[in-house]
C-alpha positions as CSV (number, residue, x, y, z in Angstrom):
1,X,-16.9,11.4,5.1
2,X,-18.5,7.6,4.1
3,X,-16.3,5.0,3.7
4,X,-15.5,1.2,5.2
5,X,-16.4,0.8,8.6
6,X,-12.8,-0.4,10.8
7,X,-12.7,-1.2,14.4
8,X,-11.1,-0.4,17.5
9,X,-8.3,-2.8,16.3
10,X,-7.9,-1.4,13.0
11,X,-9.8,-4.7,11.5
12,X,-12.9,-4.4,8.8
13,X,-16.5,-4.2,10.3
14,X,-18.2,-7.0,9.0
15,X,-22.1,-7.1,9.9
16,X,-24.7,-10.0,7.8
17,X,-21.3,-10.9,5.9
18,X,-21.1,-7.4,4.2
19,X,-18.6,-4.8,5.1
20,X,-20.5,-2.0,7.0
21,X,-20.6,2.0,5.5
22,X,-20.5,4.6,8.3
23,X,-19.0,8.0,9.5
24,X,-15.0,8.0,8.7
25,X,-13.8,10.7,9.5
26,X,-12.3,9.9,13.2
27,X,-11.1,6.5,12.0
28,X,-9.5,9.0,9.1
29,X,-7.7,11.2,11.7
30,X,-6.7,8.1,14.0
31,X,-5.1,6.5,11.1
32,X,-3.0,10.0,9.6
33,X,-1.8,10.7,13.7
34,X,-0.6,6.5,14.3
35,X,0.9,5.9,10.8
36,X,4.5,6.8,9.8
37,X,5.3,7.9,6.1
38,X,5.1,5.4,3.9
39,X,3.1,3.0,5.4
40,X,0.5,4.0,2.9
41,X,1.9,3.0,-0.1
42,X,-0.8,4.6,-2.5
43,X,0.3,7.6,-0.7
44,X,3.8,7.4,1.1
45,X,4.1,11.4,1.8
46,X,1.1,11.3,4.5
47,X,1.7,10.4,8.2
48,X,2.4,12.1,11.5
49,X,3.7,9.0,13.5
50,X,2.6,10.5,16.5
51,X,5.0,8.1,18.6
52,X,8.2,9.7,17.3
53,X,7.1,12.8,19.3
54,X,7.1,11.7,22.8
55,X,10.2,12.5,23.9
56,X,9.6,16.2,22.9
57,X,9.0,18.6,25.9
58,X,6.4,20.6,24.2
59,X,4.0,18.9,21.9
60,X,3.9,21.8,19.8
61,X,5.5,20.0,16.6
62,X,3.2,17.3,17.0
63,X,0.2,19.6,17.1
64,X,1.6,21.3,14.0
65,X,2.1,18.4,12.1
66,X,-1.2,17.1,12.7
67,X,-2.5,20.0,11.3
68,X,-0.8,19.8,8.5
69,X,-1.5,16.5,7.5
70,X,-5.4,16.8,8.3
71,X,-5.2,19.8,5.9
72,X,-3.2,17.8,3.0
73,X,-6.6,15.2,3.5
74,X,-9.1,17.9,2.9
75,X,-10.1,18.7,6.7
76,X,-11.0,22.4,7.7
77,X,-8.8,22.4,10.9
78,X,-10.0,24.9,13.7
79,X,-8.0,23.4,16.7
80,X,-5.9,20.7,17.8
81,X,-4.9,20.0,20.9
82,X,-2.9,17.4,23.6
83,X,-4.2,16.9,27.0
84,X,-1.1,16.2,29.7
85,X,-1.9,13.0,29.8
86,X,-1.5,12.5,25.8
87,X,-5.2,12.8,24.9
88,X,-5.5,14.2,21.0
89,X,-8.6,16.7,20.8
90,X,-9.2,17.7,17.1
91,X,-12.1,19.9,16.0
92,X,-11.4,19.2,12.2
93,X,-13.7,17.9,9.3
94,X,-13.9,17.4,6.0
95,X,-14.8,20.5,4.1
């Protein structure tokens, strides 16, 4: 997917004084597994809120959820998964 270039701290890319078009579809999935419901308020049903899942012992809800929500965007989800230490793997794009 194209859209409007964000960087690593969530801020517009701004190159020449234009906003730059690029590849969106990790700053897509980085931005449905961080935000809570609601925060999108042109949407407020999408979000994971990955955060609220740390306490669980298996990280099987979050996994699941995360797939849910990708597949609510339009992504063709073939795995998801969560390193020990935390690390989010997703092979998902948009179909």
């Amino acid at each position: 997917m194209i859209d409007i270039g964000l960087d690593d701290a969530e801020d517009l890319n701004i190159k020449d004084g234009d906003f730059t078009v690029e590849e969106s579809t990790a700053q897509h999935q980085r931005q449905l597994i961080l935000n809570s419901k609601g925060e999108f308020k042109e949407n407020p049903t999408i979000g994971v809120s990955a955060f609220e899942y740390f306490d669980d012992e298996s990280m099987n809800d979050l996994i699941r959820a995360i797939s849910v929500e990708f597949s609510r965007d339009g992504m063709d989800v073939q795995s998801i998964k969560i390193s020990p230490q935390g690390i989010i793997r997703s092979d998902a794009f948009y179909k």
